[in-house]
N, C-alpha and C positions, 0 to 999 in steps of 0.2 A: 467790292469784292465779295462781301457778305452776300449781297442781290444774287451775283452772277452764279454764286457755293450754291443758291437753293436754286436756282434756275437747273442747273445741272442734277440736282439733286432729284428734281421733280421729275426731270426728265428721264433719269435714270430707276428713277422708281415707275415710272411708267412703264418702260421699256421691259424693266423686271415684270412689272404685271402682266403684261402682254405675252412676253413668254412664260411667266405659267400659266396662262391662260390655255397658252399653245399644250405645253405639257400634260395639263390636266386634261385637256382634249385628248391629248394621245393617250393617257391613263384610262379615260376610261372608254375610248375606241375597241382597246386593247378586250381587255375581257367582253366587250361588245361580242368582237369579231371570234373570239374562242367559244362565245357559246353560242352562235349562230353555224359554225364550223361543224360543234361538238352535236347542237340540234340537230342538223340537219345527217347528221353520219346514224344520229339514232333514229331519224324519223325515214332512212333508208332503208335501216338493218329495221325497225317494226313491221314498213311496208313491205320487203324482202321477206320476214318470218310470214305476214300474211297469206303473201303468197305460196309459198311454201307448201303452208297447212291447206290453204286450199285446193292447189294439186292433190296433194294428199285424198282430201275428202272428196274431190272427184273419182281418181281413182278407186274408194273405196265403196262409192255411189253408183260405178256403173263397173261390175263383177259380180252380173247376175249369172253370165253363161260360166264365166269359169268357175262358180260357184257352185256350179249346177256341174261339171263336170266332176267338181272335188266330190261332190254328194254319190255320186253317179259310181265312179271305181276307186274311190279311196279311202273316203268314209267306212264302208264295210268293214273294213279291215283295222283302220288306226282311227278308232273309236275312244272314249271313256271307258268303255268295258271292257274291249278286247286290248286296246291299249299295244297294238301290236307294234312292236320298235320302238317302243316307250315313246309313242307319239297320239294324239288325239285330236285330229285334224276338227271337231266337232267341240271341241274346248275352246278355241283359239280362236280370237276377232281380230278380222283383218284392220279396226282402225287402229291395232298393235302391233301390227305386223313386225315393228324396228323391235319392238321388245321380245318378239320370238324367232328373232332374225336366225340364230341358228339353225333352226328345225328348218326354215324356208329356204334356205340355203341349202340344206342336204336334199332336203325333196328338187331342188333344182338340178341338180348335181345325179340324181335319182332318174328323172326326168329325162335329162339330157343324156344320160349315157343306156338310156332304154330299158334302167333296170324296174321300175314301176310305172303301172302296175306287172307286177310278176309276169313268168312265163305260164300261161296257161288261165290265165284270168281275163276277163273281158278287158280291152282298151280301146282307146278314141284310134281315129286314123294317127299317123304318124307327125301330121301338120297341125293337128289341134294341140299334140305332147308338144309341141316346138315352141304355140304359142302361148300355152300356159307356163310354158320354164319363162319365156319373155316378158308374161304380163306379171310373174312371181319378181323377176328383175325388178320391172318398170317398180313395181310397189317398193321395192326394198331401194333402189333408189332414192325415191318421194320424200319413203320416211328418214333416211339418210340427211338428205338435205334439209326437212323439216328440226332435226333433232339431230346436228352428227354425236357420235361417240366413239371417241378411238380409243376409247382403255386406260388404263394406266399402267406407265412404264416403271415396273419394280428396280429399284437403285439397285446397280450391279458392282462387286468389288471383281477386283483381277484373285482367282486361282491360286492355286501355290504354284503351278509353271509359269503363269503368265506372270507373277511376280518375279520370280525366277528371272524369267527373259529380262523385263523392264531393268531387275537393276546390272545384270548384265551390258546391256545396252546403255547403260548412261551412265556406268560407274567404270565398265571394262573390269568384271568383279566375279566372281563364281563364288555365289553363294549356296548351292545346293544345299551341300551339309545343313547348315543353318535353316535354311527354309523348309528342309526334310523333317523337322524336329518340330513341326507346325502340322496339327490333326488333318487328317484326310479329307479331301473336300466333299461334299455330300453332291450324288448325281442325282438328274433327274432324268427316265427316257436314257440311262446310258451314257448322259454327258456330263462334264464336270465343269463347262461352262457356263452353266443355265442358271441367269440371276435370280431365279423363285429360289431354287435351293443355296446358293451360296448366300445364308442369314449372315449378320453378324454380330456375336456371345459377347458379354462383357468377358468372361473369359478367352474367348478367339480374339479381341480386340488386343486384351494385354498380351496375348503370345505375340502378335502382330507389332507392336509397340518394342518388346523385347529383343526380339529379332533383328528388325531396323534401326534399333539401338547397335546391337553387334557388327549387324553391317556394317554401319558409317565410321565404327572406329578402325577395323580392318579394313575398310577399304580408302581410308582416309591415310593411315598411316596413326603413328606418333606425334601427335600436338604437340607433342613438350619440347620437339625438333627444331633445331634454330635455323633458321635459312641461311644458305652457305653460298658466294660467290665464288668461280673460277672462271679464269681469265688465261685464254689461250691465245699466244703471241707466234705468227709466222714467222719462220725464220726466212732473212733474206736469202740471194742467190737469185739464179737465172732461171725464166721459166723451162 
């Protein structure tokens, strides 16, 4: 019996070795195949930026004619001296284009709607303005997807109306009064929605806290209320 207890035993210790052998295999399969996944997403995203910047630099390697048009009627005017629309067309390098994207943007915009160059000043035929708002695009594009930048979105709290509304709506609650008793909300442009201006003060926070305090007791009721059954019994009789 003793024989047959290690026979068994041997063999089951095999079997154990064998699957973790298995296991171990899978363990370290495992982070094999995530950093072969993980490689290969960055060695994408590298060759993807390469290309990129490379459009870009071509782009910016062959804009000798529109470069030569900018010098030609627009230069004159929006210069470093003359600085005229607080722009200086002769400052600015096109392999930054993304970084002066606003100005390139207006002068697009400028362009397109025929207001430069001015009335009365020399200009290109009207097909050359077309393709210079297009090759101002293509560039602002390039650098877009070489670098995007979408800003940052400043945290916005809800208003004293929009609060208003909300607890309205989820309480069935008219809090006006209360909310009224809370400083005027600061506009920007006229509105009182616009999260750059709605900051918020350690002291705006405590009115805020205050308030929603009062709220929830008036619209809660009396807590000290004991819940009450009533039980209402049909009387019989014929329908």
């Amino acid at each position: 019996m003793q024989t047959t207890n290690r026979a068994h035993d041997k063999v089951g210790a095999g079997q154990a070795c064998e699957r973790g052998n298995v296991i171990n295999r899978k363990a370290c399969l495992v982070p094999v195949a995530l950093f072969i996944v993980v490689g290969c997403s960055l060695d994408d995203r590298a060759a993807s930026v390469n290309v990129e910047f490379e459009s870009l630099q071509a782009w910016t390697s062959n804009s000798e004619h529109e470069l030569e048009l900018l010098e030609r009627y627009c230069v004159e005017c929006h210069n470093a001296t003359d600085f005229t629309g607080n722009v200086a067309f002769d400052s600015l390098a096109l392999a930054d284009v993304g970084h002066d994207a606003a100005i390139w943007e207006a002068a697009i915009r400028k362009l397109r709607a025929g207001l430069m160059p001015p009335a009365g000043e020399p200009r290109p035929p009207r097909a050359e303005l077309d393709d210079l708002a297009s090759w101002l695009g293509t560039g602002l594009d390039l650098a877009w997807d070489e670098a995007p930048n979408p800003g940052a979105e400043p945290v916005a709290r809800l208003n004293r109306r929009q609060y208003r509304n909300a607890v309205r709506d989820l309480l069935a609650f008219d809090a006006s009064d209360l909310i009224g008793t809370l400083p005027a909300d600061a506009t920007a442009a006229g509105f009182d929605n616009n999260a750059l201006a709605l900051s918020m003060s350690p002291t705006l926070l405590e009115g805020y806290l205050s308030v929603a305090m009062q709220i929830s007791r008036q619209a809660i009721g009396d807590l000290a209320t004991a819940p009450t059954q009533v039980e209402f019994r049909a009387g019989g009789g014929r329908n």
